[in-house]
C-alpha positions as CSV (number, residue, x, y, z in Angstrom):
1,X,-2.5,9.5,18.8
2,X,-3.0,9.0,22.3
3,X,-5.5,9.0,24.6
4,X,-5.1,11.5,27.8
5,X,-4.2,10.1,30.9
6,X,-7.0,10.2,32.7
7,X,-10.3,11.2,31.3
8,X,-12.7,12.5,34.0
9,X,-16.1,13.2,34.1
10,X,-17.6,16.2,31.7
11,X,-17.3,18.9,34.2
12,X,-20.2,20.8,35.2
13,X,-19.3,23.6,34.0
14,X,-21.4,26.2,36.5
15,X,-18.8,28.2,39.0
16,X,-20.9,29.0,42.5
17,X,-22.2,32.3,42.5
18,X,-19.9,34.9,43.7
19,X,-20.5,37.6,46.5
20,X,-19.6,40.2,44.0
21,X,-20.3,41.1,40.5
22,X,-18.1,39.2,38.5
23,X,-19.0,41.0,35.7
24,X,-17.9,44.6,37.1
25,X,-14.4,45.2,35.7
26,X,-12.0,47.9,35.4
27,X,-14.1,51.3,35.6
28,X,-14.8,50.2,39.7
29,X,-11.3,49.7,40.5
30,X,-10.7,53.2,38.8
31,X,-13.6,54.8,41.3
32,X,-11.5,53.3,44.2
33,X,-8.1,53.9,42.6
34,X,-9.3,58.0,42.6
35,X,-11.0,57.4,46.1
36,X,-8.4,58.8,49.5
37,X,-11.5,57.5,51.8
38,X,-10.8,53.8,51.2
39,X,-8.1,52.2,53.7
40,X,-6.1,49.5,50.8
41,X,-4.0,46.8,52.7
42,X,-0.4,46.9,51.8
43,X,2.1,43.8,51.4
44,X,5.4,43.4,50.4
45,X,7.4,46.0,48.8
46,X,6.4,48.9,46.5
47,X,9.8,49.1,44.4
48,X,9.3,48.6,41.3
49,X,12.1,46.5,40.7
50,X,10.4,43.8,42.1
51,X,8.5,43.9,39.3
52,X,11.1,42.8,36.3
53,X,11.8,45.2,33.2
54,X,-13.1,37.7,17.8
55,X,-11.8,35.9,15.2
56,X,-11.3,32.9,16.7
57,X,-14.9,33.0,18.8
58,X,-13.4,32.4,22.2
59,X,-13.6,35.7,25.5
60,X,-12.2,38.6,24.1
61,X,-11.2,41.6,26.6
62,X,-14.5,41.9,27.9
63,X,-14.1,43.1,31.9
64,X,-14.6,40.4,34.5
65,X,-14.1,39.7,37.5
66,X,-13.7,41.6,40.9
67,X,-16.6,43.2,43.0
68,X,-14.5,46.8,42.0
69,X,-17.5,48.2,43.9
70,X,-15.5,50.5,46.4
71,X,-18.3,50.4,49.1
72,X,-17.1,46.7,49.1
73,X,-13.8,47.3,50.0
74,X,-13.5,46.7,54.0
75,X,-9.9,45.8,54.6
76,X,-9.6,47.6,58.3
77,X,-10.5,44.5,60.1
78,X,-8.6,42.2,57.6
79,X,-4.9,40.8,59.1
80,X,-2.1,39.4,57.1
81,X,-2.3,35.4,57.7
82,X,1.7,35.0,58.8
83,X,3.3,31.4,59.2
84,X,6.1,30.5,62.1
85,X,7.5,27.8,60.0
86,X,11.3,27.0,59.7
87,X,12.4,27.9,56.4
88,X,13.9,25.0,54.2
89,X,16.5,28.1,52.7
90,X,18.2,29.5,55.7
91,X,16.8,27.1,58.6
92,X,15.1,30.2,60.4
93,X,11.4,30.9,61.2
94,X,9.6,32.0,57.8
95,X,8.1,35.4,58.4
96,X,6.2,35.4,55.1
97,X,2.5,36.5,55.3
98,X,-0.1,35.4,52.7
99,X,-0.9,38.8,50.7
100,X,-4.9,39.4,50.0
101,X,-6.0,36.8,52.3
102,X,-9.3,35.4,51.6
103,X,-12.5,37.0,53.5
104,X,-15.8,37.1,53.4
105,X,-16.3,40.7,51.1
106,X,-13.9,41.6,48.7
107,X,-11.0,44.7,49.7
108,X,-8.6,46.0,47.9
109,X,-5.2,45.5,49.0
110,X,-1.6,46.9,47.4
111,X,1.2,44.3,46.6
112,X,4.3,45.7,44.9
113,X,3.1,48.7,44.2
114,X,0.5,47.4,42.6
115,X,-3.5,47.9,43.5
116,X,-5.5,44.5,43.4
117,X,-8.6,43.4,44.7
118,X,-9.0,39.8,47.0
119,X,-12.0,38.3,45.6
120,X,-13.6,34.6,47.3
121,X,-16.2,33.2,45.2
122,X,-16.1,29.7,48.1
123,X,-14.7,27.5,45.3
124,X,-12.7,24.6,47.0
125,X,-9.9,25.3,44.7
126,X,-9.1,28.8,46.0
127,X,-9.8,32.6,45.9
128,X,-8.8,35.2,43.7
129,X,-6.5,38.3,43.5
130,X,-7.2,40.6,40.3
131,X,-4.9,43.3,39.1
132,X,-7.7,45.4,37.1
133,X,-4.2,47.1,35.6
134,X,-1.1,45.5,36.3
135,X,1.6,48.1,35.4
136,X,5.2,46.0,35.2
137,X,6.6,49.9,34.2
138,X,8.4,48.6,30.7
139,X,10.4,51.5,28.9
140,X,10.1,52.2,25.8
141,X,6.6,53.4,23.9
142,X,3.5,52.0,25.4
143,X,2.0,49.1,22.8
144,X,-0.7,46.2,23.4
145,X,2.2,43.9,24.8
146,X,3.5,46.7,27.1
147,X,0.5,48.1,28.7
148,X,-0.6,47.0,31.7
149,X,-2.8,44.0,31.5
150,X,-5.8,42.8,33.7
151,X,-4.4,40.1,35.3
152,X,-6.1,37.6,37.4
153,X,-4.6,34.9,40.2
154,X,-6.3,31.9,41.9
155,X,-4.9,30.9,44.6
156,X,-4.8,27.3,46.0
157,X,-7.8,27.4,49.6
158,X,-4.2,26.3,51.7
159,X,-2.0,28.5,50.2
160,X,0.9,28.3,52.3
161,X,3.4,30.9,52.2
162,X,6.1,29.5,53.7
163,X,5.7,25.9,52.1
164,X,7.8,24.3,49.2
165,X,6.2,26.7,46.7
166,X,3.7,26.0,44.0
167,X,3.7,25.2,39.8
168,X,2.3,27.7,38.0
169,X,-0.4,27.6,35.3
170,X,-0.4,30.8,33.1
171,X,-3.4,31.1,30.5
172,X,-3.9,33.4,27.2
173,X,-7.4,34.7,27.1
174,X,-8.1,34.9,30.7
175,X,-10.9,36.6,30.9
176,X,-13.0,33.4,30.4
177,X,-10.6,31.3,32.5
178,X,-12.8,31.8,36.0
179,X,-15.9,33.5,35.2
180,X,-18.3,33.9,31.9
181,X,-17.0,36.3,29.7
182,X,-15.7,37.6,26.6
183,X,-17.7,37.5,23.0
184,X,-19.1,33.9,24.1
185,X,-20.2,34.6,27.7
186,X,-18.9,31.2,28.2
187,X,-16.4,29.9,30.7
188,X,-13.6,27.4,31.0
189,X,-14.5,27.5,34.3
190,X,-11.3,26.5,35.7
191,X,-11.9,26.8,39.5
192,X,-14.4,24.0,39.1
193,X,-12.0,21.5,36.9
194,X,-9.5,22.1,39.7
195,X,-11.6,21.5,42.3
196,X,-12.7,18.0,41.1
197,X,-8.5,17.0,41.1
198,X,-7.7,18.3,44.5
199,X,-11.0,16.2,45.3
200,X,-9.9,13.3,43.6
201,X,-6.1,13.7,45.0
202,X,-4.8,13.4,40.9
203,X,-3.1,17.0,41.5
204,X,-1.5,19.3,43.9
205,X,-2.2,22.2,44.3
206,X,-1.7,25.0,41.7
207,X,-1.4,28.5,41.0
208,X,-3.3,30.0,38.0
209,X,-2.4,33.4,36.1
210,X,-5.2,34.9,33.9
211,X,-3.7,37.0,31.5
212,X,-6.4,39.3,29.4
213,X,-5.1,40.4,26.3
214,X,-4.9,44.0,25.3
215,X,-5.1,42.9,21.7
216,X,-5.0,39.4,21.3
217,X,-4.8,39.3,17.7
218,X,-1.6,41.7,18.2
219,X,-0.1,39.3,21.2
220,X,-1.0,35.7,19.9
221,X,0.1,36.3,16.5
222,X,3.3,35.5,14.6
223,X,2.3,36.2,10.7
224,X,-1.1,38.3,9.1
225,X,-3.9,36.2,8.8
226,X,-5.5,38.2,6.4
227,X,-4.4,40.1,3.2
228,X,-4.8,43.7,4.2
229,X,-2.3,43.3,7.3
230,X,1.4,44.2,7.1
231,X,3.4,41.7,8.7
232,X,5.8,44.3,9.9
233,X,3.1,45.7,12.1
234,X,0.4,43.0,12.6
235,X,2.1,40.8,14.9
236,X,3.8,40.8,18.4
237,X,4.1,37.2,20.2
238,X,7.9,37.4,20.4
239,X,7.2,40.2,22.4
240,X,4.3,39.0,24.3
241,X,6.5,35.5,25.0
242,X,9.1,38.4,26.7
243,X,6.5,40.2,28.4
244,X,5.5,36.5,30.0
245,X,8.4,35.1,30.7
246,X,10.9,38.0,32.0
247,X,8.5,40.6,33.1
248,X,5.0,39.2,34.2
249,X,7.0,35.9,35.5
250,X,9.2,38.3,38.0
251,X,6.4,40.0,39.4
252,X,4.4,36.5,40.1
253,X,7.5,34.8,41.5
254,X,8.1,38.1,44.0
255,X,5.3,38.4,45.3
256,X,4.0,34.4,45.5
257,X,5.1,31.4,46.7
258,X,5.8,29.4,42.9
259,X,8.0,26.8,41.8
260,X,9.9,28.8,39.4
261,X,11.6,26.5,37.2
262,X,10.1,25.4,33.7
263,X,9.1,22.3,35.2
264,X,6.5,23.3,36.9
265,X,5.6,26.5,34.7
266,X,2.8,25.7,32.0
267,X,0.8,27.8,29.8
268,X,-2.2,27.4,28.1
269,X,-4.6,28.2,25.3
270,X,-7.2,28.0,23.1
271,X,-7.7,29.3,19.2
272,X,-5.3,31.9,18.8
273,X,-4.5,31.7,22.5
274,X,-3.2,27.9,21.9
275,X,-1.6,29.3,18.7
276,X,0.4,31.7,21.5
277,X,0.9,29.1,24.1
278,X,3.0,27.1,21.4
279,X,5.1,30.1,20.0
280,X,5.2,31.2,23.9
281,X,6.6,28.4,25.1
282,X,9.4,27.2,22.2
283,X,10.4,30.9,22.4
284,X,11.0,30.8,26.0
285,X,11.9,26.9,27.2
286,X,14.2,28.3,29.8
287,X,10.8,29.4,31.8
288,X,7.8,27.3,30.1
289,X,8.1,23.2,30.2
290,X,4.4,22.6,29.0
291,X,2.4,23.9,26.8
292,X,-1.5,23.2,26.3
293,X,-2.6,24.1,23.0
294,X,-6.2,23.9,22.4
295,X,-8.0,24.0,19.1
296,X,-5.1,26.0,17.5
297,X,-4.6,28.0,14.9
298,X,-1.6,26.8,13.3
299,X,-3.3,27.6,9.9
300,X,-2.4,31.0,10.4
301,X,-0.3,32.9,7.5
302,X,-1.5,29.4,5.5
303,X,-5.2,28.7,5.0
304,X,-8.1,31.6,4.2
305,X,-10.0,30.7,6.9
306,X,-10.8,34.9,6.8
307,X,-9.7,35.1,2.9
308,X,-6.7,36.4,1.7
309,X,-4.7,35.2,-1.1
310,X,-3.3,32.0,1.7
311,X,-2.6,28.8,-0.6
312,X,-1.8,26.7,2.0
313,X,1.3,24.6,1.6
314,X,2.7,22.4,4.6
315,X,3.1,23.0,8.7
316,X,6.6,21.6,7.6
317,X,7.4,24.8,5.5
318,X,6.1,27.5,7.3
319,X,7.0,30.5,9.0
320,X,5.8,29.2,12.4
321,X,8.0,26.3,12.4
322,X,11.3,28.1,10.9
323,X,11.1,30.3,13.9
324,X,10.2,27.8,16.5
325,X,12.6,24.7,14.4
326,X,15.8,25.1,17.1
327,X,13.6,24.5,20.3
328,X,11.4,21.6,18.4
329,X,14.9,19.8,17.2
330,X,16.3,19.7,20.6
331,X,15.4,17.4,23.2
332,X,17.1,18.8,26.1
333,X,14.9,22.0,25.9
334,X,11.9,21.6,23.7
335,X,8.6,22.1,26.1
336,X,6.2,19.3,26.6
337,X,3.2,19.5,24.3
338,X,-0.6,19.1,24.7
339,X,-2.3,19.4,21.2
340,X,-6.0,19.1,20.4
341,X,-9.2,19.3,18.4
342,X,-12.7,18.9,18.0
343,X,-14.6,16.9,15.4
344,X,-17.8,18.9,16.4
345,X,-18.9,20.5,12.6
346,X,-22.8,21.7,13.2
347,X,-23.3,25.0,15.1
348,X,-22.3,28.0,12.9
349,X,-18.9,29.4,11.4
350,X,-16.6,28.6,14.3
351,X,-17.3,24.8,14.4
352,X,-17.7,24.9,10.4
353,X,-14.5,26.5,9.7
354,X,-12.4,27.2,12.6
355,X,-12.3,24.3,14.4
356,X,-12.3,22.4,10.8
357,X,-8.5,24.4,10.1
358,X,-7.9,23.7,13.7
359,X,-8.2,19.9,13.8
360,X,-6.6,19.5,10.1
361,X,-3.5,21.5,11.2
362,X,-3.4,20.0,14.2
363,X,-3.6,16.7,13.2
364,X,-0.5,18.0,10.7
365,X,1.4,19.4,13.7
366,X,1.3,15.8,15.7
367,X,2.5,14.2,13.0
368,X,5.4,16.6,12.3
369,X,6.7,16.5,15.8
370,X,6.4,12.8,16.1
371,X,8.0,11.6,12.6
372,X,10.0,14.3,12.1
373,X,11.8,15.8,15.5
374,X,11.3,12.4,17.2
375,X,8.8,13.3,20.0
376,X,7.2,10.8,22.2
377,X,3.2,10.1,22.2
378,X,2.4,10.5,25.5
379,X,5.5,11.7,27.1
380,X,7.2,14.8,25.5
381,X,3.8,15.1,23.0
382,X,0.2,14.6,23.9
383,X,-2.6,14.7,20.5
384,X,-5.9,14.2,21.3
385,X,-9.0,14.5,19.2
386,X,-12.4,15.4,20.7
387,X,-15.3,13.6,19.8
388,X,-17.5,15.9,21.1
389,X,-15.1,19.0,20.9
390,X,-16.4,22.1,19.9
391,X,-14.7,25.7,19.2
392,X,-15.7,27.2,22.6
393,X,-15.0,27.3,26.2
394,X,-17.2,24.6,27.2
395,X,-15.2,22.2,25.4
396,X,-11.7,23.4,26.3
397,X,-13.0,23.8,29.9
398,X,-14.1,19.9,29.9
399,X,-10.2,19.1,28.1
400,X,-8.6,21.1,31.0
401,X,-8.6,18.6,33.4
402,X,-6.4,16.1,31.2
403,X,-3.9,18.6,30.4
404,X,-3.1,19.1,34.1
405,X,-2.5,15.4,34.6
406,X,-0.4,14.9,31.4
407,X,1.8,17.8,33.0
408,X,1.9,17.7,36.5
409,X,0.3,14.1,37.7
């Protein structure tokens, strides 16, 4: 297996305190959503075409982020930052303005229609838009993968709307991406790994989507993980990888500055998240070139990690790999691939047991690829086991930086 590219530091892992409640989440936004007193900055267009048709002990859903507060929300003093730069499309002066720029107190703002709030905590690595109910309008009826989702952006401190554009990170689980949250309180603390590349000058500068799953079991999942589950209901990540890649992906790329190509599109999980970031991105090559998968749980619809008559049988054989064998078998498409694990076993269930499936199946799963679809160690594939690596957001936080390197250094 082989070692990262670069091993920094262990991160502190300890984001500055913010000027709003990061902990206040949806029912705020909804106070200033009802509220005709608060003046909301507008950018770009409203049509919504623009917009594109605790298992596993990491964050749930729990809310996080914005100040929602609506007393917070100044915005009449707040200008568009615009640049006067000649565009490298048409040759003319770019007119394009930054949307949400950052300030000292939170506002809301609208952006396609959409209602989000500007949020600037004074990390180095940016500030941060959040849509406490992104709603991309999909037909059809309304299911986890369909709803709107809390969605949250950093944004690089220089964003520059009228530059070359920017890769783009997205990440299951996000409400533990920036801030503490979910089941674990815990934080992969994200803002602060980025910060310590830009520091460094390892990476440019990214932009990073945190996605908060409606039902995570629901969106991550390919195949029941328990007996009592019916695999005709249990299980939507073929939709989810949809919902990413042609409907979420349109709205990003509409309304920000990104690289679109699946060069410099990534995503990234943890558990069941890194579970989805694999399935996401073999589903969808033609948008996702990388995909970190953390601690995953590839032992899904094999091992009885949560019971269930599961007799285990090989990676090689399973459902997850029929679906996903085209992408892995073809060189020209197949994304690149971060796989790890943690050899942490003290602590309680989650190291015992979870991370235990995690690191055998993932040790499976590097082999697989390697001798059996012919990828690369350390240039299509990168395995690395953890030492120190447990099942929780400190340790996937501390990873983060490494992944970044393999993809985009």
């Amino acid at each position: 297996m082989s070692a990262p590219r670069s091993q920094l530091p262990a991160l502190v892992l300890a984001l500055a305190a913010c000027t709003h409640d990061p902990g206040h989440g949806a029912e705020g936004n909804d106070d200033a959503r009802d509220s005709s007193d608060e003046a909301v900055m507008t950018f770009g267009a409203s049509d919504e075409s623009s917009a594109g048709t605790p298992e596993d002990g990491e964050s749930g859903t729990d809310d996080s982020p914005a100040d929602t507060d609506a007393e917070s929300a100044d915005t009449d003093s707040t200008d568009t930052d615009s640049t006067d730069t000649d565009s490298a499309d048409t040759g003319q002066p770019c007119t394009e303005t930054t949307p949400g720029p950052p300030t000292d107190e939170s506002y809301a703002f609208e952006l396609g229609g959409q209602l989000a709030w500007s949020h600037d905590a004074g990390s180095p690595a940016g500030w941060f838009h959040t849509y406490d109910a992104l709603d991309l309008g999909l037909p059809g009826p309304e299911t986890p993968v369909s709803a709107p989702h809390k969605v949250h952006l950093l944004l690089p401190r220089d964003y520059d709307a009228c530059g070359p554009g920017y890769p783009v990170v997205y990440m299951n689980d996000g409400s533990s991406s920036f801030w503490q949250g979910g089941s674990a309180n815990k934080t992969w603390d994200v803002p602060g790994a980025l910060s310590s590349l830009y520091a460094e000058g390892l990476l440019d500068a990214v932009i990073v989507v945190a996605v908060e799953p409606n039902d995570r079991d629901y969106e991550y999942s390919h195949t029941p993980w328990t007996g009592d589950l019916d695999p005709e209901t249990c299980c939507a990540v073929e939709d989810y990888a949809d919902y990413l890649a042609d409907d979420l992906r349109a709205f990003v790329d509409a309304h920000y500055n990104t690289l679109g190509d699946p060069e410099h599109t990534a995503i990234v999980g943890s558990s069941r998240g890194g579970l989805g970031a694999f399935f996401v991105a073999n589903d969808r090559p033609d948008v996702f070139g990388h995909a970190g998968c953390m601690s995953s749980s590839f032992w899904l619809g094999l091992d009885p990690v949560f019971g269930g008559d599961f007799e285990g049988g090989a990676l090689a054989d399973s459902l997850l790999v029929a679906l996903l064998g085209e992408t892995l078998a073809d060189p020209d498409v197949r994304p690149q691939l971060w796989i790890d694990w943690g050899l942490i076993r003290t602590g309680g269930f989650h190291n015992e047991v979870i991370e235990e499936a995690a690191t055998t199946r993932g040790i499976e799963m590097v082999g697989l690829l390697e001798q059996e679809y012919g990828y690369a160690l350390g240039e299509a594939l990168f395995g690395f086991e953890d030492p120190e690596g447990e099942h929780d957001e400190d340790s996937w936080g501390r990873r983060f930086p490494d992944v970044m390197l393999a993809f985009f250094e």
